[in-house]
C-alpha positions as CSV (number, residue, x, y, z in Angstrom):
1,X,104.5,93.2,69.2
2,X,101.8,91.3,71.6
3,X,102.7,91.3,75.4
4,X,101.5,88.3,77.0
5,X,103.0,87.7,80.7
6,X,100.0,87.9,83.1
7,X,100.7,90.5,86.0
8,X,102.3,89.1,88.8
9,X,101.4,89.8,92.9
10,X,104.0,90.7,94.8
11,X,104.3,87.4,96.6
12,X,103.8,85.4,93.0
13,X,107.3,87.7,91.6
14,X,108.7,87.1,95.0
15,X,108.0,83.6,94.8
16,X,109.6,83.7,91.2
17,X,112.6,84.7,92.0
18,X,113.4,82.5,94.8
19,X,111.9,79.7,92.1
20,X,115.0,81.1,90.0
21,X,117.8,80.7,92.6
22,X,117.9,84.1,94.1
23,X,118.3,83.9,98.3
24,X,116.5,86.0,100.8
25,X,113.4,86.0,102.8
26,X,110.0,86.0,101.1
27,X,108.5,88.5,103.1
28,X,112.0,90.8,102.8
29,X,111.6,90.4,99.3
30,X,107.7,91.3,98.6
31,X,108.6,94.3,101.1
32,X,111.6,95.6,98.4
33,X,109.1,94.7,95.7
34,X,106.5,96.9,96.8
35,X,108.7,99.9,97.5
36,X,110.6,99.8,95.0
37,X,108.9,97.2,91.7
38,X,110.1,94.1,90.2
39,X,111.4,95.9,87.0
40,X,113.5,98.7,88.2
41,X,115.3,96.2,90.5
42,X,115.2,93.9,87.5
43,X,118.4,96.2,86.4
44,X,120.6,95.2,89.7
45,X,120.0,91.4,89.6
46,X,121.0,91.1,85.7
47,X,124.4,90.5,86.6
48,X,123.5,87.8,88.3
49,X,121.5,86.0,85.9
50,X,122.4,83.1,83.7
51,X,121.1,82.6,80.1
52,X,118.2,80.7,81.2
53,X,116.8,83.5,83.7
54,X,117.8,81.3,86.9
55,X,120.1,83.4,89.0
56,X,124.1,82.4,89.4
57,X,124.5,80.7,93.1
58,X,124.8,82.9,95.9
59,X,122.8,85.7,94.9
60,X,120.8,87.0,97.0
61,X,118.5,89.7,97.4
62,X,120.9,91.7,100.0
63,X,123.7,91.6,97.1
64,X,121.0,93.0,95.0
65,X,119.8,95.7,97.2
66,X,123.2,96.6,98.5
67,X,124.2,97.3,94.4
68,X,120.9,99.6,94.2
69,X,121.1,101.7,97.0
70,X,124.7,102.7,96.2
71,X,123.1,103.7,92.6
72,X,120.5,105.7,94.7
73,X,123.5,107.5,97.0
74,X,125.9,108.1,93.6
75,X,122.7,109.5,91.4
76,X,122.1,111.7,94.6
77,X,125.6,112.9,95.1
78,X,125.7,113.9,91.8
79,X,122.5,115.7,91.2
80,X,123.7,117.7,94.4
81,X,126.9,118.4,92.8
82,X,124.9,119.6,89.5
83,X,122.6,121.6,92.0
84,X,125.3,123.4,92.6
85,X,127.6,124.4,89.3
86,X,124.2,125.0,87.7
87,X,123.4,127.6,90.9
88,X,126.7,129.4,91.0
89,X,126.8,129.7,87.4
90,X,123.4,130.9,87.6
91,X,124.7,133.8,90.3
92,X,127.7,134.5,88.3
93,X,125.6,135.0,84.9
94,X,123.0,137.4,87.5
95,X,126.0,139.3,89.1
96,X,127.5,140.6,85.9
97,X,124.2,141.4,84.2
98,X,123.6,143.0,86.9
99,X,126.6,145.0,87.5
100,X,126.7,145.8,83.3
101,X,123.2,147.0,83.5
102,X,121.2,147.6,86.3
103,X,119.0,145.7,88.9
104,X,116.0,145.8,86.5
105,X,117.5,145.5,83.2
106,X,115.9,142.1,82.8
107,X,112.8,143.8,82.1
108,X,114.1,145.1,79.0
109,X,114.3,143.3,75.8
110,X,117.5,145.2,74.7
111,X,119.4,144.0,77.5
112,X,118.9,140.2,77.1
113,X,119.3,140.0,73.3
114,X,119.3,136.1,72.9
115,X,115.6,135.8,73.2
116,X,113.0,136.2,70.7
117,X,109.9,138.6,71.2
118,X,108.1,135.3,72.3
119,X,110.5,133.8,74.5
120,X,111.0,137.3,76.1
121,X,107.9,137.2,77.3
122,X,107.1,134.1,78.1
123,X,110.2,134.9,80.2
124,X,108.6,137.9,82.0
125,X,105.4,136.4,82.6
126,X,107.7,133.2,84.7
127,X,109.4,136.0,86.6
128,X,106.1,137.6,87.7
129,X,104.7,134.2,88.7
130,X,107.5,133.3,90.4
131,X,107.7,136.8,92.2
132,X,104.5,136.3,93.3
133,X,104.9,132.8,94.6
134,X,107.6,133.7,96.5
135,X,105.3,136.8,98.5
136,X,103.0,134.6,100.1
């Protein structure tokens, strides 16, 4: 496969989409460009786009913006909300190991039969790293 579009400035892809039909100031739209890049905003005007590449009337840059910052706010609500099963599950596994064994019993390879030799301790060297990360 040979890729042959020249690279673009920001002003020449700004520039190309208003050339398509899409609405907005030029500087407005270099400034999204540049913070966020033509092809990951490339995803929120598709809808908008006939078969020819122009853009269906009325679209405008705001429209387009609008749709990927409530992406941005959904993706973050739900990485927060897997933040925090994954950390309460995490507590609830610690808690009972702790309360069947002992405070320590991670540093025992009886006590956490699932892992290998090798993944045992490549799991006790993370916990010293991390233990001594978290002293300074």
């Amino acid at each position: 496969m040979e890729f042959n579009k020249p690279g673009l400035t920001f002003e020449e892809q700004a520039e190309q989409l208003l050339r398509r039909g899409m609405t907005g100031e030029k500087d407005a739209i270099i400034e999204k460009l540049k913070a966020v890049n033509y092809y990951r905003l490339s995803g929120y005007w598709f809808p908008y786009r006939n078969p020819d590449n122009s853009f269906i009337a009325g679209t405008s840059l705001d429209k387009v913006w609008k749709h990927y910052a409530f992406d941005r706010q959904m993706r973050l609500l739900i990485l927060d909300a897997i933040e925090r099963v994954e950390i309460s599950i995490r507590t609830q596994i610690c808690h009972e190991h702790v309360l069947k064994y002992d405070a320590f019993s991670y540093l025992e390879t009886v006590k956490l039969p699932g892992l290998n030799p090798e993944e045992f301790s490549d799991f006790i060297y993370k916990c010293k790293e991390r233990s001594g990360q978290s002293k300074k």
